[in-house]
C-alpha positions in Angstrom: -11.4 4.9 40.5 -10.6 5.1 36.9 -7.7 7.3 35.6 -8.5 10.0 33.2 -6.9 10.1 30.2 -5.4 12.8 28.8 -8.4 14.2 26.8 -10.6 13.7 29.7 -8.5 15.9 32.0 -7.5 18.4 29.4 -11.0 18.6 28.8 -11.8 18.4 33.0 -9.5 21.6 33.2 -10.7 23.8 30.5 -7.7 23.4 28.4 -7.4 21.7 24.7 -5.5 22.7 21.9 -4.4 21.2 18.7 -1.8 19.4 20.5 -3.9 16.7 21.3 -3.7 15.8 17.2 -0.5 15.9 16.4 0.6 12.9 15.4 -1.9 13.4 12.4 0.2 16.8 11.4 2.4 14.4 8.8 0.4 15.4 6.0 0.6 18.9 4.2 -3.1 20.0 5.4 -5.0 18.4 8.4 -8.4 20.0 9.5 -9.1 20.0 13.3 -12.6 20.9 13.9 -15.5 20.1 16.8 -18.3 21.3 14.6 -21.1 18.7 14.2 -22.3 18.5 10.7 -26.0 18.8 12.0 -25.0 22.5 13.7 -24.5 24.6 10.6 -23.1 27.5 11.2 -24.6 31.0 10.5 -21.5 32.4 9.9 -17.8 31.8 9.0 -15.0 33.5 9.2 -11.3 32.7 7.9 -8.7 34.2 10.7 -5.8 34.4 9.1 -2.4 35.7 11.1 1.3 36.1 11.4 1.5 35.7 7.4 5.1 38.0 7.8 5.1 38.8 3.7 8.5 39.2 2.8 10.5 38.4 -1.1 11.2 35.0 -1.4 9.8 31.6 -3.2 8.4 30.2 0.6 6.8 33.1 1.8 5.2 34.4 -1.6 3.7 30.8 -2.3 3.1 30.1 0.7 0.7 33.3 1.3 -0.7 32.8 -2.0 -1.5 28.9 -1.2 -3.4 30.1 2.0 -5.8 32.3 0.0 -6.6 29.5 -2.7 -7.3 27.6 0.2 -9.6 29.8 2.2 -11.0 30.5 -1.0 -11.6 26.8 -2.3 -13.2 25.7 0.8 -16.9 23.9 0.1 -17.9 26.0 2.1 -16.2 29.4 1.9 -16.2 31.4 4.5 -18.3 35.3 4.7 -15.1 37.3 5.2 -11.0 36.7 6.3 -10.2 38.5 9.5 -6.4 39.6 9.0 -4.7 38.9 13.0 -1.9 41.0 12.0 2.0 40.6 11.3 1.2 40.8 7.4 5.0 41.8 6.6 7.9 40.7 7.9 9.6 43.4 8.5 12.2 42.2 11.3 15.1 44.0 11.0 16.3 46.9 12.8 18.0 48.2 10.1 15.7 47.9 7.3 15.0 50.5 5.2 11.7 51.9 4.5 11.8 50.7 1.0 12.4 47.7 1.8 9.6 47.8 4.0 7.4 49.3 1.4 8.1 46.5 -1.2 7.0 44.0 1.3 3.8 45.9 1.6 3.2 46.1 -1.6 3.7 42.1 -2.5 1.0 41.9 0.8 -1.3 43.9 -1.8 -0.5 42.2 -4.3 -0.9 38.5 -3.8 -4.1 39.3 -1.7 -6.2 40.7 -4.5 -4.6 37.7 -7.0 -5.7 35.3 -4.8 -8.8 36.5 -3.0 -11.9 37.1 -3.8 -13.3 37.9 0.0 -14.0 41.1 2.1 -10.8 41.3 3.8 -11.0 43.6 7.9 -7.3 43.7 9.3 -5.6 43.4 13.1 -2.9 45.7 13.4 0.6 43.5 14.4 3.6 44.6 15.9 5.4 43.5 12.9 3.3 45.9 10.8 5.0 49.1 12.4 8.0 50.6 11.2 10.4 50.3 14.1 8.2 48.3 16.5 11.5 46.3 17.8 12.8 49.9 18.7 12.3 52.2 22.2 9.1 54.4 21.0 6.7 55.9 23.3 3.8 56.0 20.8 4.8 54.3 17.3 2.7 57.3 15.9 4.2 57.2 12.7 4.6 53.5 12.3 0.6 53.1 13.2 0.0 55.6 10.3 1.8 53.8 8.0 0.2 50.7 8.9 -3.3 52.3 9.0 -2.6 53.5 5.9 -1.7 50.7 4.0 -5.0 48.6 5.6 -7.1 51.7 5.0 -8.6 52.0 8.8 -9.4 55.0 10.6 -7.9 54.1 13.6 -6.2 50.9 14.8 -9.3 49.7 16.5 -12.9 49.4 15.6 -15.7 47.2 15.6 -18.1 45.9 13.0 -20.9 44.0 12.7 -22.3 41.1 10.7 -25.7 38.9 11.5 -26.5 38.6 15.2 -22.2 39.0 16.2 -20.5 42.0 16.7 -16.2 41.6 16.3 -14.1 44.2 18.4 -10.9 44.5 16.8 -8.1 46.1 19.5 -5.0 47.6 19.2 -2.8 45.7 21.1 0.3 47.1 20.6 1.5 49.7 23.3 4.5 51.4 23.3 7.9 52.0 25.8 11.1 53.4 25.6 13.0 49.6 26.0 13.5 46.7 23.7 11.7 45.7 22.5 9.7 48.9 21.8 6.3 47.3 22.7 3.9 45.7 25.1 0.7 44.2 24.8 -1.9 46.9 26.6 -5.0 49.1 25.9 -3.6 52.6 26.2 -7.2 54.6 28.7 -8.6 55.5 25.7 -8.9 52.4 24.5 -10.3 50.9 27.3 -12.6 53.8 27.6 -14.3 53.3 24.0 -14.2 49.3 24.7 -16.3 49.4 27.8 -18.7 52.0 26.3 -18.7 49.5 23.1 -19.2 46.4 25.6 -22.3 48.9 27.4 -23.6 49.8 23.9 -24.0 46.4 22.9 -27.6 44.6 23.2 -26.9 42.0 25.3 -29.3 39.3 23.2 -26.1 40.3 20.3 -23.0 37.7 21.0 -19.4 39.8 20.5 -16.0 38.5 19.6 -13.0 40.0 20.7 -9.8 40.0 18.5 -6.3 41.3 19.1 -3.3 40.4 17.7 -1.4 39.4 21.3 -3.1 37.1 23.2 -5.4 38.4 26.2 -5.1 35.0 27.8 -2.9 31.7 26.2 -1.7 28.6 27.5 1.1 28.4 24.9 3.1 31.6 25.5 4.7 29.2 28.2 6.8 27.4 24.8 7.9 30.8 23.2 11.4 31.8 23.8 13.3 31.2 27.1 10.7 31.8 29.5 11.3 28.7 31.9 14.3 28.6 34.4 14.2 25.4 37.1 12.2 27.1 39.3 10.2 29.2 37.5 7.4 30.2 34.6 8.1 33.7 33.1 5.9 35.1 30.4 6.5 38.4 29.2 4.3 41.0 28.6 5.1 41.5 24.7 3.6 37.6 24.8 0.3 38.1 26.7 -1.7 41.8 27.1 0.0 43.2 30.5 -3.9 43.8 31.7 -5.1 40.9 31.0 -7.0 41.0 34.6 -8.2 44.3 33.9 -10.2 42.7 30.6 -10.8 39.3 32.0 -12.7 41.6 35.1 -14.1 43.8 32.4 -15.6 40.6 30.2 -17.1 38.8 33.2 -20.1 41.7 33.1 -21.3 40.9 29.6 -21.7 37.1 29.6 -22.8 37.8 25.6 -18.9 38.1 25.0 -18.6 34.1 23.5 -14.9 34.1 22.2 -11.5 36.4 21.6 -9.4 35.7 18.9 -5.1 36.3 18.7 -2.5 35.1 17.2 1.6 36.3 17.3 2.3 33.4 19.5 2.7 31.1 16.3 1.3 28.5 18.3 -1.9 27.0 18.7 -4.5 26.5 21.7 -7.9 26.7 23.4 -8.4 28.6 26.8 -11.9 28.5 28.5 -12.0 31.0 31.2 -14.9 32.5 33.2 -17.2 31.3 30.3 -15.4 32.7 27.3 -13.3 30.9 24.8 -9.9 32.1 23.8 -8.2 31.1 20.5 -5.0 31.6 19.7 -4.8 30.7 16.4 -1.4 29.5 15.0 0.4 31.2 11.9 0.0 31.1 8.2 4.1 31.5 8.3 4.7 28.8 10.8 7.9 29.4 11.7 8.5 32.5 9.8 8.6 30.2 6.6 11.0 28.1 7.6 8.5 25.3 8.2 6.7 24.0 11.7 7.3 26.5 14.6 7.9 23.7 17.7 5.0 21.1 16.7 2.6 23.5 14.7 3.1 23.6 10.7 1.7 26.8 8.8 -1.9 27.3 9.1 -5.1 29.0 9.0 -8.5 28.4 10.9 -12.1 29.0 9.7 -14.3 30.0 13.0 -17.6 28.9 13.1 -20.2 31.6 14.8 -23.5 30.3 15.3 -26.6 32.3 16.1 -27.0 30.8 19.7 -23.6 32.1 20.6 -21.9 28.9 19.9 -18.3 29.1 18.6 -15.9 26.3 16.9 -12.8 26.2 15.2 -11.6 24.1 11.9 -7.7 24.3 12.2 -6.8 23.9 8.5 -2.7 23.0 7.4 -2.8 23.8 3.9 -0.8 23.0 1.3 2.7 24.1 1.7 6.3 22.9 1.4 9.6 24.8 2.1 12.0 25.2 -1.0 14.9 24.6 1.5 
């Protein structure tokens, strides 16, 4: 019996990711894509995520050098869906200022550097005192909305045959940190009715800024002991089952898209394909987070419900 090689059984369990490539990550920009050149896509889309904006030479040309990228591509993509985490904002005790210049050089270096319709994820890193016990983050989600101009933190849109639900995955509780990934019930209400509403000859793709399902929230942090796996629930949405369940009725759901893990891999589950999609920031600008340098992916939808990534590195060096 022949042995299968590591591709084969990655591929055997329903499991590949960008890992399988790494040794070619020694450049500055690497591109890992399964589209077939004879497949063009109807539609492409830039997903762009964890980009954590703050004042400073790395993070400023860094963010900048992302958008030239997306934007110099042969061929450009339709719009950039933001995953969320667009400021740093880390620190307990920053100040709102502070928080509102680092919104403002967001602003800023998008519209020098972009020319492309531009819909936003909200992150936890978005909200003003996310790391802190809060109930609701009412206030922090305002501001946030605000500065994105939404209505509300979630929404869906529409473009050619594929309709994108963007969700709000950030819940709050009074521990830190001050948030867990969950659909409050009105949430889940509206997404079921917007899964019912849909024609089911229209294909849907699901974004959120945590992951709904991802192999790689196994690396973050210290979540192995010797006996052990422990992911928490500010890693991966806490219902998960509840949305996997809810997913499994409308087989036109093709993919769901997250990021926040700064990692990067590719889940197949019950028929659906979930991206988590790296970070423009790496780690935090301070170069690769574990094997993954800063990045950006393209996603390719096509208009028989077909779905590939291009994992692009782009062009950037640390100062330090």
């Amino acid at each position: 019996m022949e042995t299968l090689s590591r591709l084969k059984f990655l591929k055997y369990v329903g499991v590949s990711g960008a890992a399988l490539l790494l040794p070619k990550l020694s450049s500055s920009r690497d591109t890992i894509s399964s589209r077939t050149p004879t497949e063009p896509a109807v539609l492409r889309m830039a997903h762009l995520t964890d980009i954590h904006v703050e004042a400073g030479k790395d993070s400023e040309a860094g963010f900048a050098n992302a958008l030239q990228a997306v934007n110099s591509l042969a061929e450009r993509p339709e719009f950039i869906l933001n995953g969320g985490d667009s400021i740093m904002n880390s620190a307990l005790n920053l100040s709102r200022e502070r928080v509102k210049n680092q919104w403002e050089l967001f602003h800023k270096i998008l519209q020098d550097n972009n020319s492309l319709p531009v819909h936003h994820c909200i992150g936890n890193h978005d909200l003003y005192g996310w790391s802190s016990p809060n109930q609701a983050h009412t206030k922090g989600k305002k501001w946030a909305l605000d500065e994105y101009k939404m209505e509300q933190p979630y929404y869906a849109f529409e473009k050619g045959n594929w309709k994108f639900i963007v969700l709000d995955s950030i819940h709050g509780r009074d521990s830190i940190p001050g948030y867990y990934a969950k659909l409050d019930e009105m949430q889940m209400t509206w997404l079921g009715n917007e899964l019912a509403a849909t024609p089911a000859n229209q294909f849907i793709c699901i974004v959120s800024h945590i992951p709904i399902l991802a192999v790689c929230t196994m690396f973050i942090g210290k979540n192995k002991d010797r006996e052990h796996w422990s992911i928490p629930n500010n890693a991966l949405h806490a219902d998960a089952d509840e949305l996997t369940a809810l997913f499994y009725q409308y087989p036109n759901i093709k993919a769901c898209l997250s990021g926040h893990i700064h990692l990067v891999d590719h889940v197949n589950y019950l028929g659906i394909d979930y991206y988590c999609n790296g970070a423009v920031s790496g780690s935090w600008w301070k170069g690769n987070y574990h094997q993954f340098p800063p990045s950006f992916s393209v996603m390719n939808f096509h208009d028989n419900g077909k779905v590939e990534r291009e994992l692009h590195y782009y062009n950037w060096q640390s100062s330090s």
